[in-house]
Backbone as CSV, one residue per row, in Angstrom:
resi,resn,N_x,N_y,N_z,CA_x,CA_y,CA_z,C_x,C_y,C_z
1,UNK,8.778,-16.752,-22.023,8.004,-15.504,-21.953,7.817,-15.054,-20.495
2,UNK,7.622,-15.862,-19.549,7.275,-15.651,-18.199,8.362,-15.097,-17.816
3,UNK,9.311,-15.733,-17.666,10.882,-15.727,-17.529,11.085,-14.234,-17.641
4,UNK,10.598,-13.467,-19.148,10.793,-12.349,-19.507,10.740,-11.365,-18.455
5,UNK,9.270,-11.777,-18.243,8.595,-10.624,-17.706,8.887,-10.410,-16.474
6,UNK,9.011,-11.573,-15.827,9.716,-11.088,-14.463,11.222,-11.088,-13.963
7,UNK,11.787,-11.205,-15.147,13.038,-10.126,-15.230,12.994,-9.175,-15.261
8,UNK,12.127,-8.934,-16.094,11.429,-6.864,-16.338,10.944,-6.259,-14.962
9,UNK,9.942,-7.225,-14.495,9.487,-6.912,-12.924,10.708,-6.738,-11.994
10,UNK,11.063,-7.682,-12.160,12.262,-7.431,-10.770,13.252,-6.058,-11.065
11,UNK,13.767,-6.525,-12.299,14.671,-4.636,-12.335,14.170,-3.723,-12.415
12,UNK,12.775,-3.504,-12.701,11.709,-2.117,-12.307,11.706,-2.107,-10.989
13,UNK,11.318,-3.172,-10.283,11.351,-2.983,-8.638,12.711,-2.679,-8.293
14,UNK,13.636,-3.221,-8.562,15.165,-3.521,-7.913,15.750,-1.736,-8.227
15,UNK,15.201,-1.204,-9.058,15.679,0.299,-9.363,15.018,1.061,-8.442
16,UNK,13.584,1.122,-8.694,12.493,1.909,-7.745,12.874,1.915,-6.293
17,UNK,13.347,0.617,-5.874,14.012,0.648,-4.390,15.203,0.968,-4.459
18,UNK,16.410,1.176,-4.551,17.350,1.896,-5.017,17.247,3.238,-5.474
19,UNK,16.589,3.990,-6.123,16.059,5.128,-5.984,15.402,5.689,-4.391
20,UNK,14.459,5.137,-4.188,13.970,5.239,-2.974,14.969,5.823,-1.271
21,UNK,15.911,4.339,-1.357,17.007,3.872,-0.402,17.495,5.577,-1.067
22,UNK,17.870,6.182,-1.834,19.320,6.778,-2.170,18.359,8.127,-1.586
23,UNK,17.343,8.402,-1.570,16.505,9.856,-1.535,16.390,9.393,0.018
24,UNK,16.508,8.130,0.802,15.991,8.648,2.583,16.941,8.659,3.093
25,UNK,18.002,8.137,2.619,19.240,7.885,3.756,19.757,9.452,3.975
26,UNK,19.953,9.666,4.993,21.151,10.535,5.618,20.057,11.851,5.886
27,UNK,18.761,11.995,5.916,18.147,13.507,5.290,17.906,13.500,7.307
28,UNK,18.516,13.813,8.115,18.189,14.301,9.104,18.195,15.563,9.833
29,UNK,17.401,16.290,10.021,17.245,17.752,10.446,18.269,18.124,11.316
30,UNK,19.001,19.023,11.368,20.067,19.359,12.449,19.478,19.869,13.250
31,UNK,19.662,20.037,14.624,19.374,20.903,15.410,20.042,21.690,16.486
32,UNK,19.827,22.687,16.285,20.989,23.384,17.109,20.348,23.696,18.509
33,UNK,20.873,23.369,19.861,20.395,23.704,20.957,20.968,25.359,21.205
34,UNK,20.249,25.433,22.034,20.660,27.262,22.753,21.452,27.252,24.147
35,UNK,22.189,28.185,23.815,22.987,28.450,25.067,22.250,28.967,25.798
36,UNK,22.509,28.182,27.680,21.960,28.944,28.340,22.753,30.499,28.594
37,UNK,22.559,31.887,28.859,23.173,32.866,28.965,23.384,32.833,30.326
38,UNK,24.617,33.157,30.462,25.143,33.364,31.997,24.406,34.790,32.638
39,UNK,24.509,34.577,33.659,23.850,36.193,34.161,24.700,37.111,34.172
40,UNK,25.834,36.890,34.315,26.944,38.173,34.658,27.045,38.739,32.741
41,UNK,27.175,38.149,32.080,27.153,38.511,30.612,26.095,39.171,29.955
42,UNK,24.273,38.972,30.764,23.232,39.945,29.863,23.213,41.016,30.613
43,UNK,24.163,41.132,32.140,23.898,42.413,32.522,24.661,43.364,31.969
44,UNK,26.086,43.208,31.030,27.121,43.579,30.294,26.312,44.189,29.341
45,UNK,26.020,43.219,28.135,25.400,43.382,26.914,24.207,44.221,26.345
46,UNK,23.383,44.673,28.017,22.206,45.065,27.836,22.314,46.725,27.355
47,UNK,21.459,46.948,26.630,21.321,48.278,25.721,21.320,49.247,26.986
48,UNK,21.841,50.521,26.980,21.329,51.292,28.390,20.420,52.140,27.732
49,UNK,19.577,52.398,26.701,18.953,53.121,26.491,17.360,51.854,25.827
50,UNK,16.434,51.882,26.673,15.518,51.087,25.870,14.309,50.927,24.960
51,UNK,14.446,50.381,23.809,13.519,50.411,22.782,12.284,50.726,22.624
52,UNK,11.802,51.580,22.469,10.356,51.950,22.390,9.806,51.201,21.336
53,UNK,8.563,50.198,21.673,7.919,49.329,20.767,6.317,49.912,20.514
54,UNK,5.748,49.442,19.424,4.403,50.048,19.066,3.389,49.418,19.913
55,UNK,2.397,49.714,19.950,1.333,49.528,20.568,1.036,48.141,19.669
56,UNK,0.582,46.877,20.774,-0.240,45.344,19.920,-1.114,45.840,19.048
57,UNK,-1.487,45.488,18.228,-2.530,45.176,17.392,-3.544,44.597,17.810
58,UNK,-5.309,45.635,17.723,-6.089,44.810,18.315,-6.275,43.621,17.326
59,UNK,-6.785,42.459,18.333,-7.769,40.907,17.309,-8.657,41.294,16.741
60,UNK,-8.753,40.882,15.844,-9.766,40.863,14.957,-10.289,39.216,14.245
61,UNK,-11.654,38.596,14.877,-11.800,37.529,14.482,-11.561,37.508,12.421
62,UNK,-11.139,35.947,12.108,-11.400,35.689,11.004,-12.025,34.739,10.620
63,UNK,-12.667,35.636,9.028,-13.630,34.085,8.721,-12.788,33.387,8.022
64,UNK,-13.856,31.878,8.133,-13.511,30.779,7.810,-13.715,31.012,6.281
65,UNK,-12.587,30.645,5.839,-12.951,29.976,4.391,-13.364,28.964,3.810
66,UNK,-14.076,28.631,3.224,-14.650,27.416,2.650,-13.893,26.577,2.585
67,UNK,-12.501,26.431,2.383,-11.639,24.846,2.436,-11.533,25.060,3.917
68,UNK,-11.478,26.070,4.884,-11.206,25.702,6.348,-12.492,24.738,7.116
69,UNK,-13.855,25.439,6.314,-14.711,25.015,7.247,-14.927,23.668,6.376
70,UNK,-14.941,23.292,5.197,-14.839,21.630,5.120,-14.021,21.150,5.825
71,UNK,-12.862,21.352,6.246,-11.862,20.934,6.894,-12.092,20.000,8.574
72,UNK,-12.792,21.463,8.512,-13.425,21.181,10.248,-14.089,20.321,9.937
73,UNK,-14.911,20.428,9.196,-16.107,19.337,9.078,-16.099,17.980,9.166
74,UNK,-14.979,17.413,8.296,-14.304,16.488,8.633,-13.783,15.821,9.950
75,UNK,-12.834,16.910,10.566,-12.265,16.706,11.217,-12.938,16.192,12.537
């Protein structure tokens, strides 16, 4: 009976880790670095006519919401 059961134990574990192992291996974020831009090339590229952008947006504080300020509270 003992025997049983931790046959049962071990291939529940022996799967669960095997599952596990198969979902972490290889998951690494790529990352792409940036070119530095040469100078002789953004003086080429540059628009000769330039973009008119809107006026910032004034701040305006915000309230806290009740899961923020438990949050803090904690924290």
């Amino acid at each position: 009976m003992a025997n049983l059961v931790n046959e049962l134990v071990s291939g529940v574990v022996s799967s669960v880790l095997k599952e596990i192992l198969k979902k972490t291996t290889g998951r690494t974020t790529k990352r792409k670095r940036r070119k530095a831009a040469s100078a002789t090339a953004s003086r080429t590229t540059r628009k000769a006519t330039p973009v008119s952008r809107k006026p910032a947006r004034k701040q305006v504080s915000k309230r806290r919401t009740a899961a923020g300020r438990s949050r803090q509270r904690r924290a």
